[in-house]
N, C-alpha and C positions, 0 to 999 in steps of 0.2 A: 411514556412507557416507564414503569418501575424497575430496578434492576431485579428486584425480589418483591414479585406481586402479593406472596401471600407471607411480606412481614410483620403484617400486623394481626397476624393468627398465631397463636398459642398453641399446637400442636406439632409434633412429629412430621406427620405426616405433610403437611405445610413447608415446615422445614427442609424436610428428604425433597420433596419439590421441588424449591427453591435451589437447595444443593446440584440438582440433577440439572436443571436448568439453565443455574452459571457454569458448570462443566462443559456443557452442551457447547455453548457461548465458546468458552474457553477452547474448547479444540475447534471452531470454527476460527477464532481467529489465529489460531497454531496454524490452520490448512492456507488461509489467506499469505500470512506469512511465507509457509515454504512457497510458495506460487508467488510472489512476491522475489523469493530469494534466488527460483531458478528465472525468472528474466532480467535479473542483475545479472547472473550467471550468462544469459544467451547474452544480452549485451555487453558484458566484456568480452567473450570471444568474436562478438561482430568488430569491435574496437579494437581488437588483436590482431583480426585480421585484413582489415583496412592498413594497421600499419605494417605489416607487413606486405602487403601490397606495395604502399607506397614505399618501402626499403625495396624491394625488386627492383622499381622504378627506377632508384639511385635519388631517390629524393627524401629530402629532408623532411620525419614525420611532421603531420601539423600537430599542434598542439589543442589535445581533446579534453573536453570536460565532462564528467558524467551528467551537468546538467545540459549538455547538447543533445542527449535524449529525446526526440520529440513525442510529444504526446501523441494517445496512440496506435503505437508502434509494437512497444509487449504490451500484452494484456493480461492479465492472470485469468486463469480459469478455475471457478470455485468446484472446491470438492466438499461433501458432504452435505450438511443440513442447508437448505435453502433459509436466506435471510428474509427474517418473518416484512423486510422492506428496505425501499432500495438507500436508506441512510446509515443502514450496517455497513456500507460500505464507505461510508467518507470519515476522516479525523478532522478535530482542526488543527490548524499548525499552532503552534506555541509563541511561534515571534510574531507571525504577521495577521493572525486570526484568521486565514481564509482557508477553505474546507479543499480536502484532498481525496483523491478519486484513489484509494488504495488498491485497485486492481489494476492500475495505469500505471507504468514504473517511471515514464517520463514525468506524469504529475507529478507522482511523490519526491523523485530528484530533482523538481524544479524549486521544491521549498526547500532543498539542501546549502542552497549556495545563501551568501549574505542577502541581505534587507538591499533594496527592494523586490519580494516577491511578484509573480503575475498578479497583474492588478483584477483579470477579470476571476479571481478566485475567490476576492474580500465580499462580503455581506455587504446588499448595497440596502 
């Protein structure tokens, strides 16, 4: 898939196309984002409230990770334009090359922590 199908036309019209097109793109991935950002949001109040729990209890919080997230658990729910497939939704990671399920907040916080990533994520 081209990012800009019709680059190699010499018109306006092409152009405004093309323009309208990565816009489009562009606030889908704004929407994935915020959707993305409010189940970081539920999972810290889940993790907020676990230790506060365990302080009631008189016990010593345990100590949490965000990548203790499990896969999952939140899932983002897309708003807007439906992706023309379902690889709109994965990145690859930068350090370990393996593809990330961007609607999955435990995926994507599993490639936050140090090398070594989940292995079943790498291209076999």
């Amino acid at each position: 898939m081209h990012l800009f199908p019709h680059a190699g036309e010499d018109t306006v019209e092409a152009a405004q196309h093309d323009l309208e097109s990565a816009l489009k793109r562009m606030n889908s991935v704004r929407i994935e984002l915020g959707a993305a950002e409010e189940n970081l949001s539920a999972a810290r109040k889940h993790l907020d409230e676990m230790k506060r729990r365990e302080a009631e209890k008189g016990q010593q919080p345990a100590r949490h990770h965000m990548t203790d997230i499990p896969r999952g658990k939140y899932i983002g729910k897309r708003q807007g334009d439906t992706p023309k497939d379902e690889s709109e939704h994965f990145i690859k990671c930068a350090e370990c090359g393996g593809w990330i399920d961007c609607r999955d907040l435990g995926h994507v916080l599993s490639h936050e922590g140090p090398l070594p990533h989940p292995a079943e994520d790498q291209e076999h």
